[in-house]
NUVEX-663510 format. One record per residue: y negated, x, z of N, C-alpha, C, CB in turn; residue number from 1; residue in one letter. Coordinates in steps of 0.001 Angstrom, whole numbers. Glycine has a CB too. Example, Ala and Ser with C-alpha at 12.3 -4.5 7.8 and 13.67 -1.06 7.14 Angstrom:
n_north/n_east/n_up/ca_north/ca_east/ca_up/c_north/c_east/c_up/cb_north/cb_east/cb_up/k/r
5690/13190/7800/4500/12300/7800/3300/13200/7800/4473/11308/9046/1/A .
2250/12850/7080/1060/13670/7140/-30/12900/7870/598/14084/5725/2/S .
This chain:
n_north/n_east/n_up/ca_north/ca_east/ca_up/c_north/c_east/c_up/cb_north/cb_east/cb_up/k/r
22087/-46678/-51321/22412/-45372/-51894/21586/-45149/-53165/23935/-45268/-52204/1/X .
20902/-44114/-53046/20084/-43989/-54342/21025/-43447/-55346/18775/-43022/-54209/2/X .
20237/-43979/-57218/21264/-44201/-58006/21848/-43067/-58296/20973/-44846/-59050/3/X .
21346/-41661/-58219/21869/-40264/-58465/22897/-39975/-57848/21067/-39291/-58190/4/X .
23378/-40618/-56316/24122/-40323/-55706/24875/-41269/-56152/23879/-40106/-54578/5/X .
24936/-42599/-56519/26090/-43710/-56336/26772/-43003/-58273/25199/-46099/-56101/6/X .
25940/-42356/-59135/26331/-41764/-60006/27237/-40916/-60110/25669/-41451/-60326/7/X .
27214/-40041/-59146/27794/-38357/-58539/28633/-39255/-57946/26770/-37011/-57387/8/X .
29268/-40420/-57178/30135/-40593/-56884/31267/-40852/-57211/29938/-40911/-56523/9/X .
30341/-41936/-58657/31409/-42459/-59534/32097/-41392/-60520/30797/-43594/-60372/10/X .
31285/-40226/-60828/31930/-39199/-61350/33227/-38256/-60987/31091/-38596/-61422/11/X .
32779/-38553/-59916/33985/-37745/-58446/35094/-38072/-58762/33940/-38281/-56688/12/X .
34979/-39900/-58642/36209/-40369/-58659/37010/-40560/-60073/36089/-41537/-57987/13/X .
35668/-40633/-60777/36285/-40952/-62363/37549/-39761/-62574/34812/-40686/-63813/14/X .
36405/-38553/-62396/37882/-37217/-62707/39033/-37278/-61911/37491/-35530/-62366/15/X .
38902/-37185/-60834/40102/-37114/-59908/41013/-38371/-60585/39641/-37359/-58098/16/X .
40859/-39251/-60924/41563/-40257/-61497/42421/-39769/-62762/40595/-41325/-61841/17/X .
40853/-39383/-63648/41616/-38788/-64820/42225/-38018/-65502/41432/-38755/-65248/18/X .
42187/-36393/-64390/42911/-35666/-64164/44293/-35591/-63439/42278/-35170/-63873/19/X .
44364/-36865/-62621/46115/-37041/-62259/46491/-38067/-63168/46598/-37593/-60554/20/X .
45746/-38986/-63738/46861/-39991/-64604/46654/-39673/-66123/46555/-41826/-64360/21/X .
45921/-38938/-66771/45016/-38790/-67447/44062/-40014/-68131/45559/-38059/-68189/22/X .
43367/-39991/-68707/42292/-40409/-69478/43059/-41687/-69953/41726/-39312/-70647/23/X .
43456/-41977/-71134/44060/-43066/-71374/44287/-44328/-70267/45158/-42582/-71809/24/X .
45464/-43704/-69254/46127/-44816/-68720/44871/-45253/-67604/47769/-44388/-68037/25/X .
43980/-44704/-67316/43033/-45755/-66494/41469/-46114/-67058/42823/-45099/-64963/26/X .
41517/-47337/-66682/39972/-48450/-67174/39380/-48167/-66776/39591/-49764/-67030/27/X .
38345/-48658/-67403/36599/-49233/-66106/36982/-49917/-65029/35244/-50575/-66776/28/X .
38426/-50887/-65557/38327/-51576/-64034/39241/-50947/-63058/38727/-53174/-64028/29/X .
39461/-49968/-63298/40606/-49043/-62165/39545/-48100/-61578/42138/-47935/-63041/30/X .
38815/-47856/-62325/38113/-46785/-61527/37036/-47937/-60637/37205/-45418/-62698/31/X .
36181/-49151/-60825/35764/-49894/-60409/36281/-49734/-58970/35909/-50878/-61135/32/X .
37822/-51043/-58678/38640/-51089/-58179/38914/-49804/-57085/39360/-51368/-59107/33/X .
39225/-48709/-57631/39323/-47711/-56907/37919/-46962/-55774/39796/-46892/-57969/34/X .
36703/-47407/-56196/35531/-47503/-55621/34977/-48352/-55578/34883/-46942/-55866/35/X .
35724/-49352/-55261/35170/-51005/-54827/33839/-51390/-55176/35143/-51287/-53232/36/X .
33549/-51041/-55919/32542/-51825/-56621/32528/-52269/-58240/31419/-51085/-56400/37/X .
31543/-53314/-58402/31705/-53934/-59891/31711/-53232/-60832/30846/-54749/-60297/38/X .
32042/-53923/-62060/32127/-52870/-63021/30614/-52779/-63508/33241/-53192/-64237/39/X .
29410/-53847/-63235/28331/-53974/-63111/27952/-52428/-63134/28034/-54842/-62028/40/X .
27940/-52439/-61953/27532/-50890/-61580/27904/-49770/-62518/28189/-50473/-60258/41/X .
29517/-49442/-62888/29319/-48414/-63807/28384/-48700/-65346/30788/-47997/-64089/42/X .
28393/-49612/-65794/28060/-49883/-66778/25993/-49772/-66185/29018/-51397/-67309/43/X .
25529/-49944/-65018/24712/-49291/-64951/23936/-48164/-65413/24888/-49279/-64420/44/X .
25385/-47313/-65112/25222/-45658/-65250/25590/-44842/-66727/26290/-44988/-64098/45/X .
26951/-45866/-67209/27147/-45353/-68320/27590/-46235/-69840/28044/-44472/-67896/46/X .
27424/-46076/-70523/27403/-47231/-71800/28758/-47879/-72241/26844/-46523/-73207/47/X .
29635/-46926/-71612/31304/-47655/-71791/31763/-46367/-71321/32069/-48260/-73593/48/X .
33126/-46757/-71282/34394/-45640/-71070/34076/-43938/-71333/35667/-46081/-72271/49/X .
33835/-44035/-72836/33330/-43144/-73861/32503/-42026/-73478/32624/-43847/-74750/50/X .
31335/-42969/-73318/30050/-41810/-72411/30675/-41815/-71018/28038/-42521/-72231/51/X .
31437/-42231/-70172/31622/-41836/-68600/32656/-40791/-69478/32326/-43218/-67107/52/X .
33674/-41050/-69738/34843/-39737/-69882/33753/-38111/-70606/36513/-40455/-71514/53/X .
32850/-38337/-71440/32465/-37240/-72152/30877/-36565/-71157/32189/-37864/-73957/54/X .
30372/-37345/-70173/29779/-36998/-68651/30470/-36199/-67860/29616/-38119/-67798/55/X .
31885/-36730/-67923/32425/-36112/-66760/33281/-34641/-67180/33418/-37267/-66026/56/X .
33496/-34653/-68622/34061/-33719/-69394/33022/-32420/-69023/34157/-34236/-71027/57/X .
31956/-33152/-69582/30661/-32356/-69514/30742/-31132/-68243/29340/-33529/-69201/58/X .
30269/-32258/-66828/30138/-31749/-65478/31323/-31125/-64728/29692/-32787/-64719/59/X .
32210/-31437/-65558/33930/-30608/-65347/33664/-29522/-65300/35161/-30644/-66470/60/X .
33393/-28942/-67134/33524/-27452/-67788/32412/-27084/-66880/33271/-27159/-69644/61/X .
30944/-27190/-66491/29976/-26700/-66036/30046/-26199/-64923/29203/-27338/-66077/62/X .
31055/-26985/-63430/31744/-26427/-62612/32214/-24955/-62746/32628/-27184/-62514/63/X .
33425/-25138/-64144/33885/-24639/-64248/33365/-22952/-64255/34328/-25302/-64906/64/X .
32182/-23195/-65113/31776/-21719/-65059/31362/-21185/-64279/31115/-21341/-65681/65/X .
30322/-21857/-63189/30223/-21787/-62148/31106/-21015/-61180/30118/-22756/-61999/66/X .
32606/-21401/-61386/33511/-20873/-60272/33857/-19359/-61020/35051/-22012/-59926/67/X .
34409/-19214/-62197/34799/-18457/-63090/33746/-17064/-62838/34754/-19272/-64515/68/X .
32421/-17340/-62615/31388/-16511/-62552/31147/-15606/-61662/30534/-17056/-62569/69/X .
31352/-16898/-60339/31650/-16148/-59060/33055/-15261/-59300/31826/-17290/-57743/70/X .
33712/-15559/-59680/35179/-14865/-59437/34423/-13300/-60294/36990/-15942/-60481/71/X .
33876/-13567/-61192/34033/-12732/-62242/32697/-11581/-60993/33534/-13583/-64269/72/X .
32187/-11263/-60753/31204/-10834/-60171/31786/-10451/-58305/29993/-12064/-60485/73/X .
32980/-11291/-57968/33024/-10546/-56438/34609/-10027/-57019/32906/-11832/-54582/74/X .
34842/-9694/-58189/36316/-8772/-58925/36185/-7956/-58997/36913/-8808/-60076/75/X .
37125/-6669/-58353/37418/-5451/-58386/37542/-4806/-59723/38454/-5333/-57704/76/X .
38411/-5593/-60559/38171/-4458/-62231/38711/-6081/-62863/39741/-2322/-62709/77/X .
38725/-5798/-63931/39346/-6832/-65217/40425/-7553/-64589/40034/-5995/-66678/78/X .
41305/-6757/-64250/43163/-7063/-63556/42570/-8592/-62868/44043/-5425/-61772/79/X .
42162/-7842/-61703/41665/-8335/-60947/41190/-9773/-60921/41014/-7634/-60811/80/X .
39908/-9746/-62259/39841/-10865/-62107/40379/-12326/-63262/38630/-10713/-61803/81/X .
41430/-11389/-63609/42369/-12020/-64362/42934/-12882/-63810/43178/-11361/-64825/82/X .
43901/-11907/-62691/44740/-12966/-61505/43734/-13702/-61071/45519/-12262/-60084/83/X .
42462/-13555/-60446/41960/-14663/-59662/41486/-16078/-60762/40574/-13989/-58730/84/X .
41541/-15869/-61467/41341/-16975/-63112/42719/-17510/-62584/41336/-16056/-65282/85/X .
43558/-16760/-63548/44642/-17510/-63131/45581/-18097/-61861/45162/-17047/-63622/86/X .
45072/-17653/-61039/45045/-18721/-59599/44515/-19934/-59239/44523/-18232/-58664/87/X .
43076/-19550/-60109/42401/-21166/-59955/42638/-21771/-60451/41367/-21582/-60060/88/X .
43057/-21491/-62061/43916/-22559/-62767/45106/-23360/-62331/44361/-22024/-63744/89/X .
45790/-22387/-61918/47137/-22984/-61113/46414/-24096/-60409/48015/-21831/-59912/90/X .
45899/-23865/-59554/45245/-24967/-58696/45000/-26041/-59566/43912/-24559/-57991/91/X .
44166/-25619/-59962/43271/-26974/-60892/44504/-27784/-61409/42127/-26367/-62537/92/X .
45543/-27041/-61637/47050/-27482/-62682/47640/-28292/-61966/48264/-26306/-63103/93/X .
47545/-28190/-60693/48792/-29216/-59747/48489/-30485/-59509/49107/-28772/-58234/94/X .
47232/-31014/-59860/47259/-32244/-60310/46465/-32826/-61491/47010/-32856/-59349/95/X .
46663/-32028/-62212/46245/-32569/-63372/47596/-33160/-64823/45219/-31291/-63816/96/X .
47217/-34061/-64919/48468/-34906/-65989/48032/-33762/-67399/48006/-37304/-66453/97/X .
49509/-33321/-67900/49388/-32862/-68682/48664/-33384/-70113/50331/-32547/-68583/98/X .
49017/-34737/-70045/48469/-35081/-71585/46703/-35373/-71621/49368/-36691/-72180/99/X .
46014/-34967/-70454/44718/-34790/-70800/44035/-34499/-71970/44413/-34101/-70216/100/X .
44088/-33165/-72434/43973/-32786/-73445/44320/-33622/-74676/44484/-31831/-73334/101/X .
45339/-34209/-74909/45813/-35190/-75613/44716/-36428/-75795/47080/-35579/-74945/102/X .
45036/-36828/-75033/43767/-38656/-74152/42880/-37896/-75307/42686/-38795/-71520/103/X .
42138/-37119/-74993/40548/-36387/-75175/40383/-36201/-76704/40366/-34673/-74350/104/X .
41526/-35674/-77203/41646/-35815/-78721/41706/-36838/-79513/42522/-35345/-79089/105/X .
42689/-37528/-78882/43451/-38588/-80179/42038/-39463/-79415/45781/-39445/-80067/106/X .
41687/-40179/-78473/41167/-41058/-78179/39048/-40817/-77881/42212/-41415/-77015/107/X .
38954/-39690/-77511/37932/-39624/-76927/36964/-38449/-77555/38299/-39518/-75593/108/X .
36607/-38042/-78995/36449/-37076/-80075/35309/-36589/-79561/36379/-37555/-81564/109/X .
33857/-37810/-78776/32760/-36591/-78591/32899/-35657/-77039/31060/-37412/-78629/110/X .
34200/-36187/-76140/34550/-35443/-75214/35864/-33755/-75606/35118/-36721/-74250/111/X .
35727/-34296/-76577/37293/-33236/-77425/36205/-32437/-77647/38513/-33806/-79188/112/X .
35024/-32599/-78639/34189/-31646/-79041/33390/-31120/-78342/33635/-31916/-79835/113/X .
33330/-31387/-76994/32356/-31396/-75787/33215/-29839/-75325/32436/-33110/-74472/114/X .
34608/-30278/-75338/35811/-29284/-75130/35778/-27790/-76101/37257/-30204/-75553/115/X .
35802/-28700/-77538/35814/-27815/-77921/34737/-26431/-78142/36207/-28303/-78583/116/X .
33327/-26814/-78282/32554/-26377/-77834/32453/-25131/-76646/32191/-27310/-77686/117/X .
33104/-25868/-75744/32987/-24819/-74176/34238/-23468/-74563/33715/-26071/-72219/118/X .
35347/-24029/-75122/35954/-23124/-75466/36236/-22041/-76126/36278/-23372/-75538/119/X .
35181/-22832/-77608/35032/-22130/-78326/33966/-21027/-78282/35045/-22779/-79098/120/X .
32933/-21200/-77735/31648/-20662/-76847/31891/-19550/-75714/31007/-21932/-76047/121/X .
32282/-20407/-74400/32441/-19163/-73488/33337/-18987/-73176/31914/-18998/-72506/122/X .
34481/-19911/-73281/35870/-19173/-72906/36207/-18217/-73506/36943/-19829/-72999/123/X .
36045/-18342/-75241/36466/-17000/-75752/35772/-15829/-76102/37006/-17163/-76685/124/X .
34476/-16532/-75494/33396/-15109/-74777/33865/-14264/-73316/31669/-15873/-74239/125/X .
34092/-14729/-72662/34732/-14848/-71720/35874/-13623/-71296/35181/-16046/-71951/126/X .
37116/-14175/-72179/38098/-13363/-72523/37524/-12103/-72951/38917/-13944/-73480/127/X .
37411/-12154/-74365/36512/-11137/-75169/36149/-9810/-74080/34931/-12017/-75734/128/X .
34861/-10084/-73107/34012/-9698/-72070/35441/-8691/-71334/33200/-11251/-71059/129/X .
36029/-10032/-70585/36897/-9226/-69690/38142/-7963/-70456/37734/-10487/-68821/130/X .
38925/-7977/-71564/39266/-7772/-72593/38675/-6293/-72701/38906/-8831/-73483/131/X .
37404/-6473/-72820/36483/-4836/-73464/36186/-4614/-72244/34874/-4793/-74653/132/X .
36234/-4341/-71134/36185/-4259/-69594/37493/-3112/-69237/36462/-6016/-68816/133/X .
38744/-4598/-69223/39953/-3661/-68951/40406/-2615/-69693/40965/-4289/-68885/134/X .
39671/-2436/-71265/39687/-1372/-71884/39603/217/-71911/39184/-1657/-72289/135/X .
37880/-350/-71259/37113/889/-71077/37761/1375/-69509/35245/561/-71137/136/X .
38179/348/-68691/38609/635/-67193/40350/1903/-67138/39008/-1394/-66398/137/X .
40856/1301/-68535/41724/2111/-69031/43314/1335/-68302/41238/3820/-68565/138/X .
42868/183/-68164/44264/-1047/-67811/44474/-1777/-69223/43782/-2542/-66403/139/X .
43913/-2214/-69870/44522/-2690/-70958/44186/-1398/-72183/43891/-4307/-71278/140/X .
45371/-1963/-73305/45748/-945/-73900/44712/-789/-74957/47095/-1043/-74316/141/X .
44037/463/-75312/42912/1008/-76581/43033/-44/-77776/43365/2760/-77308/142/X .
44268/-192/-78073/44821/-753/-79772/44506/-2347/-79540/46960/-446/-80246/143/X .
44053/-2674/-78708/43984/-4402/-78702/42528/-4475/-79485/43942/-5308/-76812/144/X .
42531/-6024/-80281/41755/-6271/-81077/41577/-7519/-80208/42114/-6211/-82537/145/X .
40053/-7332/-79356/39942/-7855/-78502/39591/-9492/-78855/39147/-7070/-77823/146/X .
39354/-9833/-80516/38749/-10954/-80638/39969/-12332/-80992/37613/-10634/-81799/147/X .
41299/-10992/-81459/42693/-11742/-82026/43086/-11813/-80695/43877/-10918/-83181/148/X .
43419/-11368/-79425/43978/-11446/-78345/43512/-12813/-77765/43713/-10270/-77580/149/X .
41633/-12790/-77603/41227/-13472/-76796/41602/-15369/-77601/39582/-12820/-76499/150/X .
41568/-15119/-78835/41922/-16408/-79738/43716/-16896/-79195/41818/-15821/-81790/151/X .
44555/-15837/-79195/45830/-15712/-79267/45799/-16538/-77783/46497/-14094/-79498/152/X .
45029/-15751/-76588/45124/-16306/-75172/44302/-18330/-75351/43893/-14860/-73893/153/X .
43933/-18258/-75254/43509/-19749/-75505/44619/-20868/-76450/42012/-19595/-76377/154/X .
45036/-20100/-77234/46003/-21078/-77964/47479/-21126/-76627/46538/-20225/-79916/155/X .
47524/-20305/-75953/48345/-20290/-75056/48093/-21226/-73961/48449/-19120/-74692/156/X .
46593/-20964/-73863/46514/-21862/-72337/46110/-23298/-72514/45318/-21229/-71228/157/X .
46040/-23882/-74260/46553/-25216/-74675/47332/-25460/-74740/46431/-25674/-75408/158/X .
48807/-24770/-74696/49615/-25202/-75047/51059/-25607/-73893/49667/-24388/-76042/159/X .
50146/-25225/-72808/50520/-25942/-71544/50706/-27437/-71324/49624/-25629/-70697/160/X .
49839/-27684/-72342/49154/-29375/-71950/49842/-30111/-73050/47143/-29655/-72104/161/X .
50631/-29349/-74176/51173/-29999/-75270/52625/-30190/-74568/51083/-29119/-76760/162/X .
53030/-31958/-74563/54356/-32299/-74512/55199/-32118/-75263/54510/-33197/-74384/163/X .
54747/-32056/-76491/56083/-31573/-77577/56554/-30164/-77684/55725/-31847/-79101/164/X .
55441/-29423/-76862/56423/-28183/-76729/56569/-27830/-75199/55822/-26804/-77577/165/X .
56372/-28315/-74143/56942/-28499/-72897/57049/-30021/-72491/56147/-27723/-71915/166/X .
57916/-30690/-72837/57837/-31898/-72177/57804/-31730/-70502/59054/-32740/-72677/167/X .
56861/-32782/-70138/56435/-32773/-68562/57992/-33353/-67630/54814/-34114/-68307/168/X .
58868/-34346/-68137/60226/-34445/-68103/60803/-33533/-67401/60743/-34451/-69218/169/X .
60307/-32181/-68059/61538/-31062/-67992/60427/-29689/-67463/62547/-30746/-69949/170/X .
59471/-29901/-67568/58823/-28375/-67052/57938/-28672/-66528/58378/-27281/-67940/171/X .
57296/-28169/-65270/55938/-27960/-64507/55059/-27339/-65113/55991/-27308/-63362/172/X .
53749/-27991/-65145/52709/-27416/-66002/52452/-25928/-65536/51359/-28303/-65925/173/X .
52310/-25584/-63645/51966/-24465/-63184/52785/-23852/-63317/51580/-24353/-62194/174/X .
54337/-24259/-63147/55738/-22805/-63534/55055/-22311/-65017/58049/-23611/-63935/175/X .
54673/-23311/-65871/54755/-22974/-67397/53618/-21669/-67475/54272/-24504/-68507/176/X .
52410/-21936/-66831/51268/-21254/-66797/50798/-20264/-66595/50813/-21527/-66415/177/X .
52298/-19985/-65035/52290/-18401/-64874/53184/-17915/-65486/52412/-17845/-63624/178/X .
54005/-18307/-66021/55090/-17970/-66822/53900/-17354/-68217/56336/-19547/-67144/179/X .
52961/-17830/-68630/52751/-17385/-70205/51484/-16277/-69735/52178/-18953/-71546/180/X .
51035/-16666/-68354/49595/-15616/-67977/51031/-14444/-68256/48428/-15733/-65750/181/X .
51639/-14361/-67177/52423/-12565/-66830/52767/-11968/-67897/53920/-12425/-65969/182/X .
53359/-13513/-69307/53526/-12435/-70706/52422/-11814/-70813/53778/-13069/-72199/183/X .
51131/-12777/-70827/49912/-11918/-71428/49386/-10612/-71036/48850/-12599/-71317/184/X .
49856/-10716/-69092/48939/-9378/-69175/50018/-8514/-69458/48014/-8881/-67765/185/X .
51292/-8485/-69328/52359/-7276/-69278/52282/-7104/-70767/54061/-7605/-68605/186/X .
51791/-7543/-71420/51672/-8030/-73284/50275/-6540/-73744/50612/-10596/-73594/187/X .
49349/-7020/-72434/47982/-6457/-72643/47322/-4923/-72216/47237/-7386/-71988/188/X .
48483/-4819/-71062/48529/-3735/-70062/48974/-2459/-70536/49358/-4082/-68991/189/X .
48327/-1265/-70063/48543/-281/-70109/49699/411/-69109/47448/62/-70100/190/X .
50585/961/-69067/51120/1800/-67725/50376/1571/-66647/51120/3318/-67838/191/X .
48950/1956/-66795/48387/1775/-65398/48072/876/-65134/47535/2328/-65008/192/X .
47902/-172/-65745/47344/-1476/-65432/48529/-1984/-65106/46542/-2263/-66496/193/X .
50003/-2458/-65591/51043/-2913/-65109/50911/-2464/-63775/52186/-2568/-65794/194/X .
51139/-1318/-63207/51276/-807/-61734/50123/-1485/-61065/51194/893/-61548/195/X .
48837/-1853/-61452/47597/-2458/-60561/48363/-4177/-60531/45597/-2291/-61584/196/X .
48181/-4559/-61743/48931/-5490/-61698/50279/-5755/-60565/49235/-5416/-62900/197/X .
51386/-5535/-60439/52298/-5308/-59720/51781/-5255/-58314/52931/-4244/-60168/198/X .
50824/-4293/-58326/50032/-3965/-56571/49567/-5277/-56319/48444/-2710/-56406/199/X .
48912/-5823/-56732/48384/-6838/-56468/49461/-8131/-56300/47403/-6932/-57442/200/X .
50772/-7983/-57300/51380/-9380/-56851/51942/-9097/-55628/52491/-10039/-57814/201/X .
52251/-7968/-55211/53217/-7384/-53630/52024/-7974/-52813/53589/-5173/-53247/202/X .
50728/-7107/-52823/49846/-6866/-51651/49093/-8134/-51510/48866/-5602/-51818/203/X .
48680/-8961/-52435/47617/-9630/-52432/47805/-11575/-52580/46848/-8867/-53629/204/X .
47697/-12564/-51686/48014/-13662/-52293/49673/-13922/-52307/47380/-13561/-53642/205/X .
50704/-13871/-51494/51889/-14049/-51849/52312/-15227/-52623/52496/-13961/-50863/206/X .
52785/-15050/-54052/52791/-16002/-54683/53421/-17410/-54475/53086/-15550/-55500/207/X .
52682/-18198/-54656/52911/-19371/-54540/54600/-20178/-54946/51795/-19770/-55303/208/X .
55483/-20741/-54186/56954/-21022/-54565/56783/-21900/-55934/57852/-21919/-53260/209/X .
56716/-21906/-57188/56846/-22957/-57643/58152/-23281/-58341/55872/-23085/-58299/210/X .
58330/-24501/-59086/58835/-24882/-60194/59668/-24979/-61217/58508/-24809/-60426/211/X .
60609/-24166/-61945/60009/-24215/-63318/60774/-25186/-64012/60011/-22863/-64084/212/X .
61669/-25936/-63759/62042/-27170/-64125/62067/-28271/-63166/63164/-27062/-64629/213/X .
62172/-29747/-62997/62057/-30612/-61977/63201/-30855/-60807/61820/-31730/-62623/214/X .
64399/-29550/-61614/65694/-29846/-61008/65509/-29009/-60130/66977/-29738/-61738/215/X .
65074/-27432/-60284/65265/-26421/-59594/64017/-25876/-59252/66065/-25602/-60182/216/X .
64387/-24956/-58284/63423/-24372/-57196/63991/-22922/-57278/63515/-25138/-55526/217/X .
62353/-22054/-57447/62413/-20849/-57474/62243/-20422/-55973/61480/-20345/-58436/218/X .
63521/-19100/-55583/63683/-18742/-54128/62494/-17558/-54084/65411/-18166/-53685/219/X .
């Protein structure tokens, strides 16, 4: 296997690992182990733990825009591709360990800043973009200050991942997620945009059953 590929593999698995247990609780030698080969080999590819977690941080977010882009470009208006954001997230959410974000901070600073960076950059370019979109489209409301909203939305969609204010114990990361998107847009929305909004949760995608505590189930 040439080394680009046995690289791209180990990356594969690194995330999928570290997105369900997070970052912390697994080694070099779990991920080894888990792709049967030596630890020889990763240490091939990467200089310790450190540089594999802040690689894969890297090739995460880069995906990420990737998908975000497409969404953003085959979307009917802003609404639109609001919900489809927040669908993929959901996804991305159902197996990912909440204290990621956590791991990445307290433990892993040039992958936190790798984070912070992307967030600070195009996510809340991003927002911003879509934001002055649903404006002019006349779904979100004239009076929004599109740069306090788009800051306001990001502190929200960290704070999914914080246990001290949802312990994982007691709440599903994805109940939590659509729970704080629907404040935002019914928060953001105009009359007419609520009603597009609304059209779309009836007509489009029947929402997914989830969650919102570990005891109970939404009918």
């Amino acid at each position: 296997m040439e080394d680009h590929e046995t690289k791209d593999k180990i990356m594969k698995s690194a995330e999928a690992l570290f997105m369900r247990y997070g970052v912390r609780s697994i080694s070099m030698d779990d991920i080894a182990r888990h792709l049967s080969v030596s630890k020889k080999t990763l240490y091939h590819h990467f200089a310790d733990k450190d540089d594999m977690v802040s690689t894969v941080c890297q090739n995460h977010l880069q995906q990420g825009l990737k998908e975000f882009e497409e969404i953003r470009l085959k979307s009917e208006n802003a609404i639109d591709e609001l919900r489809l954001i927040s669908l993929c997230i959901r996804r991305n959410m159902e197996d990912t360990n909440p204290s990621l974000l956590f791991d990445l901070q307290k433990f892993h600073p040039k992958a936190w800043n790798i984070w912070l960076d992307h967030r600070n950059r195009y996510m809340k370019a991003s927002i911003i973009r879509n934001l002055e979109q649903g404006m002019k489209e006349g779904y979100f409301r004239a009076d929004l200050d599109p740069e306090i909203i788009a800051a306001l939305r990001l502190i929200n969609i960290e704070s999914v991942f914080d246990v001290n204010i949802f312990p994982k114990d007691k709440f599903k990361a994805v109940y939590v997620q659509e729970q704080i998107f629907e404040h935002f847009v019914y928060g953001i929305c105009t009359d007419k945009g609520k009603k597009l909004f609304q059209k779309y949760k009836e007509n489009n995608n029947v929402q997914p059953q989830l969650t919102p505590h570990n005891n109970e189930t939404i009918l």
